[in-house]
C-alpha positions in Angstrom: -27.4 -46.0 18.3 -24.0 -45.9 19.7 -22.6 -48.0 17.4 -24.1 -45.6 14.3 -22.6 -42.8 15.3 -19.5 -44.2 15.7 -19.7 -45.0 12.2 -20.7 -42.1 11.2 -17.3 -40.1 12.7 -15.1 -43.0 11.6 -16.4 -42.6 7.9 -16.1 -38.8 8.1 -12.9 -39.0 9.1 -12.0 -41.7 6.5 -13.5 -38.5 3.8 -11.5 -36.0 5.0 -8.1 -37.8 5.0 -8.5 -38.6 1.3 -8.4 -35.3 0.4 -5.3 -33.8 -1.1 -3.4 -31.2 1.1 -3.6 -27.4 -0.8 -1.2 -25.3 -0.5 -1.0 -21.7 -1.5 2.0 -20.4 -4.5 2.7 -17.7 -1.7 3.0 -20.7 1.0 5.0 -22.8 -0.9 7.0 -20.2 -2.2 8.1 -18.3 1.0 9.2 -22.2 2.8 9.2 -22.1 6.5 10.3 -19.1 7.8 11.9 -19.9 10.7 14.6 -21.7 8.5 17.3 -20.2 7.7 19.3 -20.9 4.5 22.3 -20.1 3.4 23.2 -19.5 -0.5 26.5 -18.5 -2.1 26.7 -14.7 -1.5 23.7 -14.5 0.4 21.8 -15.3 3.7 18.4 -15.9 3.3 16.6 -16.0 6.8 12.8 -15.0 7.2 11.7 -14.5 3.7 14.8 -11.3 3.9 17.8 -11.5 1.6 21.1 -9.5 2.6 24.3 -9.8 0.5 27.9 -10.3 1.9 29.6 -7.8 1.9 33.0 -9.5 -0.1 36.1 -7.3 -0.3 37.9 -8.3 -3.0 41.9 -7.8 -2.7 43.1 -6.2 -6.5 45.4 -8.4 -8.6 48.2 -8.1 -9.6 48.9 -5.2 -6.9 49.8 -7.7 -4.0 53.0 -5.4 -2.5 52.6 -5.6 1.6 51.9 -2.7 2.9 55.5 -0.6 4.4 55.5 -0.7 8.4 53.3 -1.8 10.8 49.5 -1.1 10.6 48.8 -1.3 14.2 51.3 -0.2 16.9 51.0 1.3 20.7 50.0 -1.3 24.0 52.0 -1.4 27.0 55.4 -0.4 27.3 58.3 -0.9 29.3 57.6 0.9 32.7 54.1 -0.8 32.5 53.2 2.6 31.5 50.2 1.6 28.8 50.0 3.7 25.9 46.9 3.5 23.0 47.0 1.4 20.3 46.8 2.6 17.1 45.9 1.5 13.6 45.7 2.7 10.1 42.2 1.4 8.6 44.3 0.2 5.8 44.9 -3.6 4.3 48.0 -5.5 4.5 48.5 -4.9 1.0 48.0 -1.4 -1.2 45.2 -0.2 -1.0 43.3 1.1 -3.8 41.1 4.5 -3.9 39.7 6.3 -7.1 39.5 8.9 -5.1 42.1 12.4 -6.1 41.4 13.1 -2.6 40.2 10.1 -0.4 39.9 10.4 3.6 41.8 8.3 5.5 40.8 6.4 8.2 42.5 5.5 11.8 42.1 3.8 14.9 42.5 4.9 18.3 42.0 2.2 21.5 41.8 4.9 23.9 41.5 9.1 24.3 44.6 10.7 23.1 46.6 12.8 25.4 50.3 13.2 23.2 50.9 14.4 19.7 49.7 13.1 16.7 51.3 13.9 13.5 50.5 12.5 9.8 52.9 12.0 7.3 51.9 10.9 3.5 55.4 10.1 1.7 55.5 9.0 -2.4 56.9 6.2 -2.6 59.4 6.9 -5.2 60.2 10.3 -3.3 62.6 11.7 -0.5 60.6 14.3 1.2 57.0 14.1 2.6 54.5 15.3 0.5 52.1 16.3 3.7 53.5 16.0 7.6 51.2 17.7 9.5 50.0 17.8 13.4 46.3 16.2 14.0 44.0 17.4 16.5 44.2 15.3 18.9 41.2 12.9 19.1 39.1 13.5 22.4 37.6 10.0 22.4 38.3 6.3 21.2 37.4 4.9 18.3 38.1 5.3 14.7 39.6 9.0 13.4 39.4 10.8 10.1 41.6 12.5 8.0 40.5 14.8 5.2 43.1 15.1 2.2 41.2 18.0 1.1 42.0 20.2 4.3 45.3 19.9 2.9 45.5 20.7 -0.8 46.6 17.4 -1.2 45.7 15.5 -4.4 46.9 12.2 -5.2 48.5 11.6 -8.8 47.4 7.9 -10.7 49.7 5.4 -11.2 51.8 6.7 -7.6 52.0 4.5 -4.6 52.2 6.8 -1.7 52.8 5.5 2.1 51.3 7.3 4.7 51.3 6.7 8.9 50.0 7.6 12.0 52.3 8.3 14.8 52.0 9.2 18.3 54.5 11.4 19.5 55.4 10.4 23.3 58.6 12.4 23.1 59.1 15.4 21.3 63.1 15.1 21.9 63.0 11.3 21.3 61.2 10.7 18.1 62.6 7.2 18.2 59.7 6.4 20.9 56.7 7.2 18.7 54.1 4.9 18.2 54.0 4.8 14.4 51.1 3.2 12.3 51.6 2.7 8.5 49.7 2.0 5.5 50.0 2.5 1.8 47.9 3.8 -0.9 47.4 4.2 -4.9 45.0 5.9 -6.5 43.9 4.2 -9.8 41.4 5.5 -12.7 38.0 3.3 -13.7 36.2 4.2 -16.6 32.5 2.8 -15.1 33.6 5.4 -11.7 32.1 8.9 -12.7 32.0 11.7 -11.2 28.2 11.6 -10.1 28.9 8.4 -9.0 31.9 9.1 -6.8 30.1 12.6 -5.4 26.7 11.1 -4.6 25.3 10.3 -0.9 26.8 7.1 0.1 25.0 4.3 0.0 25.3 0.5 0.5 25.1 -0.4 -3.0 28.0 1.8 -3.7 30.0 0.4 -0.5 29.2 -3.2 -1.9 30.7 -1.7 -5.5 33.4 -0.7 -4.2 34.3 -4.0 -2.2 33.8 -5.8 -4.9 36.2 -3.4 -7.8 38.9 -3.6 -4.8 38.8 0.0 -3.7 39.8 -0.4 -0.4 39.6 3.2 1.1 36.2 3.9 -1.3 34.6 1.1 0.3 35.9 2.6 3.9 34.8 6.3 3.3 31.2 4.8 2.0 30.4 2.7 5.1 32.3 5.3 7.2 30.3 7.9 6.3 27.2 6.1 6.5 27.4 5.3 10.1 28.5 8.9 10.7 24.8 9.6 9.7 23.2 7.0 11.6 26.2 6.1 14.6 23.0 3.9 16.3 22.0 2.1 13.3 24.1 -1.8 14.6 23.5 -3.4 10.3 26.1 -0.7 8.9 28.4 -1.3 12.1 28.1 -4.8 11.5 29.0 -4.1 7.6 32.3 -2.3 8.8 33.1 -5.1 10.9 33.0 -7.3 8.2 35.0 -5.1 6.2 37.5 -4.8 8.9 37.6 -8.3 9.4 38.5 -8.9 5.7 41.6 -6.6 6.3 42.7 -8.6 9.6 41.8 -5.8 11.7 40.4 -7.3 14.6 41.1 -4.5 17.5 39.1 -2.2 15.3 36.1 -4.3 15.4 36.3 -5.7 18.8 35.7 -2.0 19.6 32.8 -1.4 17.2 31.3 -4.9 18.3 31.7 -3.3 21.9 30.0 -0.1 21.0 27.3 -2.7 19.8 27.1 -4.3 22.8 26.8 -0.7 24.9 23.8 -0.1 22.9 21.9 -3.1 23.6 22.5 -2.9 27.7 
């Protein structure tokens, strides 16, 4: 009796291995989806696609950018002062923009001066140099071109900088950030386009077509409307990243990290 059911179970068995393993087109299609795979502008990881967000530099505009972009630390009576930092590439940087904001960086609250000054490149006298409120806590600072009437002609590199005024009577001591700027003209930019909500497929457009400050404003703006929301912080440190900014996302990875505790 014993030895019947035995085999019994062993020819069961025997049945059920011969049949062919099914699997579903959704199975086989999704893969295994604790996986993760990488593809060439993309990371794939649990069935979700996100695109990299890839800044590319324009050609054929390569000039460095005039000055320093990042200036301020400790100075010499160990007396430490913020650092500052245009959000601006080592190259020009491009905007469609007539009147783009600008972007700065501030390691710590700001107790001295600020002043901006935009210069053309091919002028003498500052087109806009202006006192800025003083920024009340760290972190990255906006400028509006608009508050000023100021509109930025195509074609015309224009430098501008950040400087931090420790003594009114010694201008030779300010802490001076720099960056440069062009605005150019695209046919595929309208004006819808430019004026509409930000978005990430716009920021991504703008990476991509070169536009430097565009892409900044866009991303920018974004977390403005959502500060808690870590994916578009993550985006701008990317973006920074690209730019060799690395104190400006040290501090938003921080923020990051202050969120999650």
């Amino acid at each position: 009796m014993r030895r019947t059911t035995l085999l019994r179970w062993g020819f069961a068995i025997g049945f059920l291995m011969s049949l062919p393993l099914v699997v579903t087109a959704e199975e086989n299609s999704a893969g295994p989806s604790s996986l993760a795979k990488e593809v060439k502008g993309q990371s794939v990881q649990a069935g979700q696609v996100t695109k990299t967000l890839l800044y590319q530099p324009p050609r054929g505009l390569g000039a460095p950018s005039a000055g320093r972009r990042v200036g301020g630390g400790t100075r010499g009576t160990n007396k430490s002062v913020p650092v500052l930092s245009v959000i601006a590439p080592g190259h020009t940087g491009l905007t469609v923009r007539e009147q783009p904001d600008l972007y700065w960086f501030a390691s710590d609250v700001v107790t001295n001066p600020v002043e901006l000054t935009l210069t053309l490149e091919k002028g003498d006298a500052p087109v806009l140099e202006k006192p800025l409120s003083a920024p009340t806590k760290a972190g990255i600072q906006r400028v509006r071109l608009s508050d000023y009437g100021v509109k930025l002609i195509p074609g015309e590199r224009y430098t501008w900088s950040i400087a931090l005024v420790l003594d009114p009577k010694r201008r030779s001591k300010d802490i001076i950030a720099v960056g440069t700027i062009e605005r150019v003209e695209r046919a595929n930019m309208n004006p819808a386009f430019l004026t509409a909500a930000p978005s990430t497929d716009a920021l991504y457009r703008f990476a991509a077509e070169g536009l430097w400050y565009d892409a900044v404003m866009a991303i920018s703006e974004m977390i403005e409307s959502a500060p808690s929301d870590m994916t578009l912080r993550k985006q701008r440190v990317e973006l920074l990243d690209q730019a060799d900014l690395p104190e400006v996302g040290s501090f938003d990875l921080a923020f990051q990290d202050r969120k999650a505790g």
